[in-house]
N, C-alpha and C positions, 0 to 999 in steps of 0.2 A: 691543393687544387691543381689539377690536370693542367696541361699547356691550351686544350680544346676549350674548357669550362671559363680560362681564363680571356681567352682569346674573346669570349662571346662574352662577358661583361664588359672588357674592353670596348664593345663594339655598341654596346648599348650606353656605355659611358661617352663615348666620342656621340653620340645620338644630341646630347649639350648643346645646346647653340654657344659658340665661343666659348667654348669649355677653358674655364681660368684658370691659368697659375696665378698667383698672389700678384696684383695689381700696383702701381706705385701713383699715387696723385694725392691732389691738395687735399686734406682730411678734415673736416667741421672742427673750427673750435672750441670741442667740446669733448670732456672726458668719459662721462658718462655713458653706458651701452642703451641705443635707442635704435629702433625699426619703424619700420613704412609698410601699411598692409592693405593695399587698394582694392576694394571690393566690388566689379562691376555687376550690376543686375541687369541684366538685358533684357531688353525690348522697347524700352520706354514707361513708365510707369505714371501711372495715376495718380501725381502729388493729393489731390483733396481726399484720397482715400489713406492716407498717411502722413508725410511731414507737412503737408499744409491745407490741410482740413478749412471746411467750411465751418467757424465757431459760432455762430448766431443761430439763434432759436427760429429766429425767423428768415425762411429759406426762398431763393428766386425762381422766378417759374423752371420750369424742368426744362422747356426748350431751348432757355440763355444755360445753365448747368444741369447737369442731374447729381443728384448726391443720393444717394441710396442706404444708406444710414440716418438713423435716430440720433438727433442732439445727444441724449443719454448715454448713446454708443460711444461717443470721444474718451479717449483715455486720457487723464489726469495726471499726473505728478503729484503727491501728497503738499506742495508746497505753490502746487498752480503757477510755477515757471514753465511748464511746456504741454500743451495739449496737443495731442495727433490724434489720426483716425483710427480706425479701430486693423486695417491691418496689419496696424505693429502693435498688435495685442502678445506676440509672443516678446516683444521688445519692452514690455512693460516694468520688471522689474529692474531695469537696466536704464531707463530716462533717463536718472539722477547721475548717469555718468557722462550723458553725449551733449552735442551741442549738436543744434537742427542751423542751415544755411536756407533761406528759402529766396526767391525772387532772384535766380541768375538768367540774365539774360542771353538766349541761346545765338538767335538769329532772329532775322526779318520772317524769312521763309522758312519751310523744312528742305534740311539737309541729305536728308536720310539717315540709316541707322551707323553707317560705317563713320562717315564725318564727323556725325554730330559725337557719336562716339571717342572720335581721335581729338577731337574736341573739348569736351568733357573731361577727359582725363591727362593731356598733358597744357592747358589754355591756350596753343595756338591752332591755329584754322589749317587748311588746305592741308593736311599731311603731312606737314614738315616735320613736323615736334614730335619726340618721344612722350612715355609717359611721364607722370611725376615721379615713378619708380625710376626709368631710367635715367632721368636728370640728374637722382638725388647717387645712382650707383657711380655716373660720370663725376659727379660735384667731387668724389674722391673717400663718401662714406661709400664704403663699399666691404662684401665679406669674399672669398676665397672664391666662389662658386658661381657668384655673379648674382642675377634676378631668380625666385622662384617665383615660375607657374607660367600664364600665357599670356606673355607680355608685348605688349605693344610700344617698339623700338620704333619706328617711322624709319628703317634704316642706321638708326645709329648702333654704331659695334658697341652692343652689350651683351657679355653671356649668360641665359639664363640655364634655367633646371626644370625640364619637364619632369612631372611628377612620378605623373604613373610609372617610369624610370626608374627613377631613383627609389620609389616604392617597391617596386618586382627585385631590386638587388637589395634591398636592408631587408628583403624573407627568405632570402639564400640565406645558406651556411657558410662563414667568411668569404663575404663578398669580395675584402679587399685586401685577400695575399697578392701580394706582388712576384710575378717571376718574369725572367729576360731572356729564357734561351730562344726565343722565335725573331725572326722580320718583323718589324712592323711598319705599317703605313705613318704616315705624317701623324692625322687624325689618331691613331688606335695609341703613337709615342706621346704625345699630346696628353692623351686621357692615365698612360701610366703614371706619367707625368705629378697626373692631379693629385692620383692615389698615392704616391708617392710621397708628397709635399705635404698631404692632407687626411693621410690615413689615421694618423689618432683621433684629430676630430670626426671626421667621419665614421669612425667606428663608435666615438660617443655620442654623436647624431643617433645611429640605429639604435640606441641601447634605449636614448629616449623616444624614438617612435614606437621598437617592438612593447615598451613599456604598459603603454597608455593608446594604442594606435584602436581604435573605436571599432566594432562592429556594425555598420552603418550601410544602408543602400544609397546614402549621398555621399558621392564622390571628394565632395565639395568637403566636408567633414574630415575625411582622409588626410585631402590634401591641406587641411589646415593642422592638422598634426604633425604634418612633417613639417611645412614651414614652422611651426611652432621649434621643431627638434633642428630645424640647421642653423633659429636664429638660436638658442642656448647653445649650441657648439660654436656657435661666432663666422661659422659657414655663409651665412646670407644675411644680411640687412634690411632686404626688398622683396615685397610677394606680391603676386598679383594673381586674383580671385576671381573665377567668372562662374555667376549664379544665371542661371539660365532656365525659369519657371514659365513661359509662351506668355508673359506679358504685352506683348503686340496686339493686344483685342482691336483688330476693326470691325468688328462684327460680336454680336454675345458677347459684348461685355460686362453687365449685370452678373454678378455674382463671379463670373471666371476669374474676370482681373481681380477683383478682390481675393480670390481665395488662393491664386496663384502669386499672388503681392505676400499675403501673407507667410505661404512656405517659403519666398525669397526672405523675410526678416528672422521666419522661426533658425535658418541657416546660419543668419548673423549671429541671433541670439547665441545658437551653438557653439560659434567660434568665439564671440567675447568670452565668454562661460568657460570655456576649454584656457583661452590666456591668463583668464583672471584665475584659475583652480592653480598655476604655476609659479612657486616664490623664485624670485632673482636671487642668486645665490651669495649676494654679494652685503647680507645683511640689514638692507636695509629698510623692508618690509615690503618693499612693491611685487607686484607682481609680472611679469611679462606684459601684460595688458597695459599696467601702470608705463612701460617703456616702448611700447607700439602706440606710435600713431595711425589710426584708422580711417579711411576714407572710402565711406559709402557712397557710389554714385549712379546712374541712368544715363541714357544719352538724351532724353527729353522729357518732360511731362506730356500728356493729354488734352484733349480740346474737352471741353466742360459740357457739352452737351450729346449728346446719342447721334450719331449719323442715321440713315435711314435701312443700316443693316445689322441699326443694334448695337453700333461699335463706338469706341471715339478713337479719333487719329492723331496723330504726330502733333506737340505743341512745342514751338521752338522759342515760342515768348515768354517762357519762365521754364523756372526747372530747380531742385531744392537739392542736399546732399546731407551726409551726417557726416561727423566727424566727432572721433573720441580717441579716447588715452592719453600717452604721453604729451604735454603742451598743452593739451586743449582744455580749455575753459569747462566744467559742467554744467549740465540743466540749463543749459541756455539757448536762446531761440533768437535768431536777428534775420535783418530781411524781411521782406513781405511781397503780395501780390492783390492785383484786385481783377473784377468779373467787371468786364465791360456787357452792358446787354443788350441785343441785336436793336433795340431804338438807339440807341448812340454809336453803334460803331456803324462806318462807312460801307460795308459788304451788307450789312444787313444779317450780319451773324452775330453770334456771341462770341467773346476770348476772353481767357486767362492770361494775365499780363504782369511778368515783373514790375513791381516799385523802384523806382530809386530810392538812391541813400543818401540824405546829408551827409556830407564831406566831412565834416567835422563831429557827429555823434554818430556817424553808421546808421542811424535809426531809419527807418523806410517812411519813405512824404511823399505827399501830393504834389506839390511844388515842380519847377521846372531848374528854378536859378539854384547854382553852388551845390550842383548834387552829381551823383556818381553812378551809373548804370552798372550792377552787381554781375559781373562777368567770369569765364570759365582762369583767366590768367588773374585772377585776384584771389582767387582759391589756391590758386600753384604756388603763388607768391606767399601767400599765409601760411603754407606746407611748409617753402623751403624756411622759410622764420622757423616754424616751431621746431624743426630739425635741427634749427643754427647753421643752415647749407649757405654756401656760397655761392648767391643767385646769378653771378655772372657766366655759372657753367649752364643757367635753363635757358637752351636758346629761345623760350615760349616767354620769358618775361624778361621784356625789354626794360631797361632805365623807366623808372617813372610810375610804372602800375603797382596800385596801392596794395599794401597788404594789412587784412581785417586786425586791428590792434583788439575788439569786442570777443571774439574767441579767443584769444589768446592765455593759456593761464597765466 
């Protein structure tokens, strides 16, 4: 490789946000090789047309909900542990692996999309908080390379790995000879650095993307192959995924949101499917999948009824999530919500409203006393459990906030 050819990988390499050398902190006590794979869908999404469907035959006028699907149309589980809507019909042979979270409660008000978002993914509010990826890469599991994908740090110094990067040099021809006869800037010495410290693995990273690396017009797909190929070289730990199908229906949303909910799960689908096609090499039958934990999320659900331009808007009083693989419980559903209908509620509207939780069975009640309002930092706190992280590094869960023992495997 040329001194020129080099120089410009270099340059694409230092592109890294805090491009790693090998990291030194408290590390999970735990031996076993596990991942974190946060998967955002944006815009907001329609819980009753997926994780938490309308199940009764008998349905409320259209102007407290609309539900746009047939009873018949709910999808099943062969063992009637989990019903969802019909747009995780490409999610279907896949139920008997995940666990549904339904009834989180967002806010009072809407946030908007950016909040409710920073929200949603790392459980503390106003932008303070990283995501759970980044807590879990500070907590001290962490791989060489730092976070992949487009991670949401809230400022805290963690390095991730933009894809399309790292993609455009694993389709060169030896990406990563190393040569020293030039100047270099800080950033460009930095990034020799990496290659330097990390060039076997990385060279084994590319061998298993150029392997298996998809022909696909979803990006999304791509870039789950390579996270796939830097957590088998022990490169990264932590990915973070951003599915982006115009879920934001305030206007047409009959049939749009649904169809556009649906290509966001047929993507999940993809990627489960891709983790679970890969044995760990370490004998002992699992598969990648089996050692990722996955957390599907939204920055809010929808309001249950049609505005007047077709659409339905921002619902910050519930909100649902999946979670599967490593740790987590299967085929299981906890949490709930219910439809308040504009004769009872105070505005004279309809809502969709997170349940509480008995304290003591997680189960979702009517009640008011000894119960628990299912929030975005009891989710975090469940993460860092099933990792085995040491929750005193998520500055988002304070002493105190409970973590879900019902999913847990």
């Amino acid at each position: 490789m040329n001194r020129r050819n080099f120089i410009k990988h270099l340059n694409a390499l230092a592109l890294w946000s805090g491009l790693g050398i090998p990291c030194i902190g408290k590390s999970a006590n735990l031996e076993i090789d596990r991942y974190s794979f946060l998967i955002k869908i944006m815009g907001g999404w329609d819980v009753s047309l997926s994780l938490d469907p309308w199940l009764t035959p008998t349905r409320p006028s259209e102007s407290d909900m609309f539900i746009e699907y047939r009873h018949d149309e709910l999808i099943n589980t062969a063992d009637n542990k989990l019903i969802v809507g019909p747009a995780m019909n490409p999610m279907r042979a896949l139920l008997t692996e995940v666990a549904i979270i339904n009834g989180i409660y967002m806010a009072d008000s809407d946030n908007g999309h950016d909040a409710s978002l920073a929200y949603s993914v790392s459980g503390g509010g106003e932008g303070k908080y990283g995501s759970f990826s980044t807590e879990a890469y500070l907590s001290g599991h962490r791989g060489n390379l730092g976070v992949v994908g487009q991670v949401y740090s809230a400022g805290r110094s963690v390095p991730s790995i933009v894809p399309n990067t790292l993609e455009s040099l694993f389709k060169k021809s030896n990406p990563f000879e190393v040569v020293t006869d030039f100047d270099e800037t800080t950033a460009l010495s930095k990034a020799k650095d990496t290659i330097r410290i990390n060039r076997k693995k990385l060279i084994e990273a590319r061998e298993y993307f150029l392997k298996d690396a998809p022909e696909t017009r979803f990006s999304q797909i791509k870039d789950a192959h390579l996270v796939s190929a830097l957590f088998r070289s022990g490169l990264s730990k932590q990915a973070e995924l951003v599915v982006n199908e115009s879920l934001d229906t305030h206007g047409n949303h009959v049939k749009l949101h649904l169809e556009s909910q649906r290509k966001a799960w047929q993507i999940v689908a993809d990627i489960f499917n891709h983790f679970r096609s890969i044995p760990m090499p370490d004998g002992s039958g699992n598969s990648l999948f089996d050692r990722t934990t996955f957390f599907v999320i939204s920055e809010f659900s929808r309001t249950p009824y049609l505005n007047s331009a077709g659409g339905k808007d921002h619902n910050p009083l519930t909100n649902s999530c999946l979670l599967a693989g490593y740790g987590v419980k299967k085929s299981i559903k906890m949490g709930g919500s219910q439809l308040v209908d504009k004769t009872k509620s105070t505005t004279g509207l309809a809502y969709h409203i997170a349940l509480p939780l008995d304290k003591d069975s997680e189960q979702a009640v009517l009640r008011r006393k000894n119960v628990l309002m299912l929030r975005p930092e009891n989710i975090i706190a469940t993460l860092a459990d099933i990792q085995g992280l040491d929750k005193k590094f998520f500055q988002s869960v304070i002493p105190g906030i409970k973590s879900l023992e019902t999913i847990k495997a």
